[in-house]
C-alpha positions as a printed NumPy array, in Angstrom:
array([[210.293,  78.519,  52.304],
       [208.754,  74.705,  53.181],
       [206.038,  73.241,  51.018],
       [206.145,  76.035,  47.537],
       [207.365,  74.842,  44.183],
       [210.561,  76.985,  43.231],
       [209.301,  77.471,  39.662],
       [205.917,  78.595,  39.923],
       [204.992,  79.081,  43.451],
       [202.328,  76.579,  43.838],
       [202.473,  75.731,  48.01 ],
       [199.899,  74.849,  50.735],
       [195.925,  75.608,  50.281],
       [193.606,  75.762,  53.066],
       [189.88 ,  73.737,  52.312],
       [187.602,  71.933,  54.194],
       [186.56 ,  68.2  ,  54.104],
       [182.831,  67.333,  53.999],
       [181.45 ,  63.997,  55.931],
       [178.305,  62.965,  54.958],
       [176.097,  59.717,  55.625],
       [172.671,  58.014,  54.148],
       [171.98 ,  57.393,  50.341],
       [171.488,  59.034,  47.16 ],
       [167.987,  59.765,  46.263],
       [168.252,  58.266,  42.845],
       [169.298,  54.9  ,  44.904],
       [166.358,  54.888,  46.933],
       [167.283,  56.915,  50.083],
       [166.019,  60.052,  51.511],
       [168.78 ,  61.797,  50.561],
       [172.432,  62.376,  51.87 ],
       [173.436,  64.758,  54.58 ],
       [176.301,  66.719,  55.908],
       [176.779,  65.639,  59.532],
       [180.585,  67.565,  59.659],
       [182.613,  69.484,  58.454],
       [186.463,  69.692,  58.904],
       [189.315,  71.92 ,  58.044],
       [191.94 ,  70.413,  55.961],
       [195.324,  71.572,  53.638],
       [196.228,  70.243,  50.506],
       [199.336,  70.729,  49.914],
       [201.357,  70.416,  46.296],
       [203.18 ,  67.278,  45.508],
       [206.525,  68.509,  45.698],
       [210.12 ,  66.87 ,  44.742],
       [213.516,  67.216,  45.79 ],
       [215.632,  67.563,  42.359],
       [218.56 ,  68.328,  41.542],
       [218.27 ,  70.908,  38.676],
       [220.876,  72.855,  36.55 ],
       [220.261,  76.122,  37.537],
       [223.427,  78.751,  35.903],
       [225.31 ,  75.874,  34.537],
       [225.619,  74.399,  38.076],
       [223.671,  72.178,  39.794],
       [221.491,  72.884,  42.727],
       [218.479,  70.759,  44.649],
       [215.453,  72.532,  44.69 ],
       [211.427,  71.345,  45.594],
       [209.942,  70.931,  42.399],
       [206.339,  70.213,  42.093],
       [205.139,  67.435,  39.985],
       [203.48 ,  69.606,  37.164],
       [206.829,  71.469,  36.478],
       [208.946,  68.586,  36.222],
       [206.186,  67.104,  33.815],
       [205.61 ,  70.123,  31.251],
       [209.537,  70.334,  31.317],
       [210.047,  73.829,  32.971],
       [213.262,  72.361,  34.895],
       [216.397,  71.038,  33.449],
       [217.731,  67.548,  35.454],
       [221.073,  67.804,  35.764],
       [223.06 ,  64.559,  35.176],
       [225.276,  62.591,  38.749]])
């Protein structure tokens, strides 16, 4: 399983990226407008670390959030 967190799941989303041109109306323009629109992914920020898992350790992909609220245990080299 490529790209998904091994604690909570989190993996690749499917969105879309706007482009736009002119100015803001409150800066003086006429207003901005959409002139595409793109498919894009955004996908998790995801780390390879070696976690104790059983007593033993084991590398897993980790995102970011997980490692920060403390839901994985580093094990020690």
């Amino acid at each position: 399983m490529a790209r998904v967190c091994a604690i909570c799941g989190k993996g690749t989303t499917a969105g879309r990226k706007i482009a736009r041109r002119g100015r803001a109306k409150r800066l003086g323009g006429v207003g901005i407008k959409t002139t595409g629109v793109s498919k894009r992914t955004f996908r998790p920020n995801l780390q390879k670390v070696r976690v104790l898992v059983k007593g033993a350790p084991k590398k897993m992909l980790v995102c970011t959030k997980c490692i920060k609220n403390g839901k994985v245990t580093k094990a020690v080299k």
